[in-house]
C-alpha positions as CSV (number, residue, x, y, z in Angstrom):
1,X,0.0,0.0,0.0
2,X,1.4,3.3,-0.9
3,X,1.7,6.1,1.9
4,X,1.1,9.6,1.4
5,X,2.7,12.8,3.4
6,X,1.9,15.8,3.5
7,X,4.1,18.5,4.4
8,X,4.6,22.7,4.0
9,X,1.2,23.8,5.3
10,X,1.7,27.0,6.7
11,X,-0.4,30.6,7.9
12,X,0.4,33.0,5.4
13,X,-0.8,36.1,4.7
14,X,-2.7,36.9,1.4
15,X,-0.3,37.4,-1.6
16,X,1.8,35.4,0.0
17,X,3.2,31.6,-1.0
18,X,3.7,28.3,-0.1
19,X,5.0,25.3,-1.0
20,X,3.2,21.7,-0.3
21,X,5.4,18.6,-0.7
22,X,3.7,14.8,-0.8
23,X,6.3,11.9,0.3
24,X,4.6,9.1,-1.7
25,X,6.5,5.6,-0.7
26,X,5.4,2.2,-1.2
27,X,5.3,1.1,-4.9
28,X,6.7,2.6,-7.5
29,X,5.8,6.2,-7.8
30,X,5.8,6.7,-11.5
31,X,2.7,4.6,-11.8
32,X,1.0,7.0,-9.7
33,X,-1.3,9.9,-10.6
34,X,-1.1,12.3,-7.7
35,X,-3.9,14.8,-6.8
36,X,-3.8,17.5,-4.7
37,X,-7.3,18.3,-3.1
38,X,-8.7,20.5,-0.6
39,X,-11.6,20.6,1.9
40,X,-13.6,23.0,4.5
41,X,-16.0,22.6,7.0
42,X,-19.4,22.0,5.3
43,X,-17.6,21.1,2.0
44,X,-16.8,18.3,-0.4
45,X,-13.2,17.8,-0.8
46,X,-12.5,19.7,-3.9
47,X,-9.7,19.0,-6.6
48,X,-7.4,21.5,-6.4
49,X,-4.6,20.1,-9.3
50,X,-3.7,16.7,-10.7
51,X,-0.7,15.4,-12.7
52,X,-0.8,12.1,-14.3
53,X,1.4,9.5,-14.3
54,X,3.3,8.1,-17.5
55,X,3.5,11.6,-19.1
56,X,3.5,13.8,-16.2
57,X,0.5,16.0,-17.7
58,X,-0.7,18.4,-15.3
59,X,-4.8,19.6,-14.7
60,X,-5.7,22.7,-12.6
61,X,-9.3,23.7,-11.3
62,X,-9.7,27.4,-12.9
63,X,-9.7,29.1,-9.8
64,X,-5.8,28.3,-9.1
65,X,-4.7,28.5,-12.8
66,X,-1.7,31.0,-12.9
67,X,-1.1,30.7,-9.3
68,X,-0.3,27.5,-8.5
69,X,2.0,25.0,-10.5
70,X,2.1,21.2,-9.2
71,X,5.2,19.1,-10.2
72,X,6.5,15.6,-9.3
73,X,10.4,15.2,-9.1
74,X,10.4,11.3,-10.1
75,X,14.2,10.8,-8.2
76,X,12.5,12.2,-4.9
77,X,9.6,10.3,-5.2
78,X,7.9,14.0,-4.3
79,X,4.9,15.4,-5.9
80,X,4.9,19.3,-4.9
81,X,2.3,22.1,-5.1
82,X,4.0,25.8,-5.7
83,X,0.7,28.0,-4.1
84,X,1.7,32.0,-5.2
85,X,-0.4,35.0,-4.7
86,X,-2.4,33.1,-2.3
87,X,-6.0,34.3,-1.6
88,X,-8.0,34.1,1.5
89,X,-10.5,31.6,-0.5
90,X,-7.8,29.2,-0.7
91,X,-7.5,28.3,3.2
92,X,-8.2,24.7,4.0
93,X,-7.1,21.7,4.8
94,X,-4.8,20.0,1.5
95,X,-4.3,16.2,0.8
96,X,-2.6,14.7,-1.9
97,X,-4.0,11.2,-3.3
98,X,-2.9,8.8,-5.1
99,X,-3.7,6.5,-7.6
100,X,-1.8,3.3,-9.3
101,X,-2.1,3.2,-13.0
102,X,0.0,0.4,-15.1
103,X,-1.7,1.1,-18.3
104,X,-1.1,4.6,-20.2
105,X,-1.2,7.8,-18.8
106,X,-4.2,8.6,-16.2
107,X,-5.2,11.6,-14.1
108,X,-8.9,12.6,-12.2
109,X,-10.0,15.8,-10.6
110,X,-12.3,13.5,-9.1
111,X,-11.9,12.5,-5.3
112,X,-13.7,8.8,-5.3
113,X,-11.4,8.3,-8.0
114,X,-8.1,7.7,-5.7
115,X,-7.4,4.9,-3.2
116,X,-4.5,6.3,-1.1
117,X,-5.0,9.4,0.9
118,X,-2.5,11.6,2.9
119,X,-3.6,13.0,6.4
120,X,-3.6,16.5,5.2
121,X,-1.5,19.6,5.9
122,X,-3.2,22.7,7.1
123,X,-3.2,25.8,5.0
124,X,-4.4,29.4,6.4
125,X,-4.2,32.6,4.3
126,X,-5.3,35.9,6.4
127,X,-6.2,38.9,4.8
């Protein structure tokens, strides 16, 4: 079973950046897809960004397009998500997810579509 970590969740003010890294471990990570998502009280965990595995094409929801870039560094086994010019609508808790694919490339926005979970790193933007 693959494992999933989390790590760079931060308070930052508005305008500000961060950078979220996901440790994947377990299998070998190129077969993975790896989504980032995000969720708030009250909310369905929404798909933030995905990139697939295989080709390494990447997939943003329109609200971050321009602002955040995700990335996966094969040799670190590390998926990360660059957040810049971060807004207050953007605060919430951020889980990367995984999902093994040996056929050709895949990739889902979709949350039921992944089997591995991280346990989330907390992300606050103040105004």
């Amino acid at each position: 079973e693959v494992q999933l970590v989390e790590s760079g969740g931060a308070l930052v003010q508005a305008g500000g950046s961060l950078r979220l890294s996901c440790a994947v471990s377990g299998f070998n990570f190129e077969d993975y897809a790896i989504g980032w998502f995000r969720q708030t009280p009250g909310k369905e965990r929404e798909g933030v960004s995905c990139i697939s595995n295989g080709d390494g094409s990447t997939y943003y929801v329109e609200s971050v397009k321009g602002r955040f870039t995700i990335s996966r560094d094969n040799a670190k086994n590390t998926v990360y998500l660059q957040m810049n010019d971060l807004k207050t609508e953007a605060t919430a808790v951020y889980y990367c997810a995984a999902y093994i694919n040996l056929k050709g490339p895949w990739y889902s926005m979709g949350r039921r579509d992944y089997d591995d979970w991280g346990q989330g790193t907390q992300v606050t933007v103040s105004s």
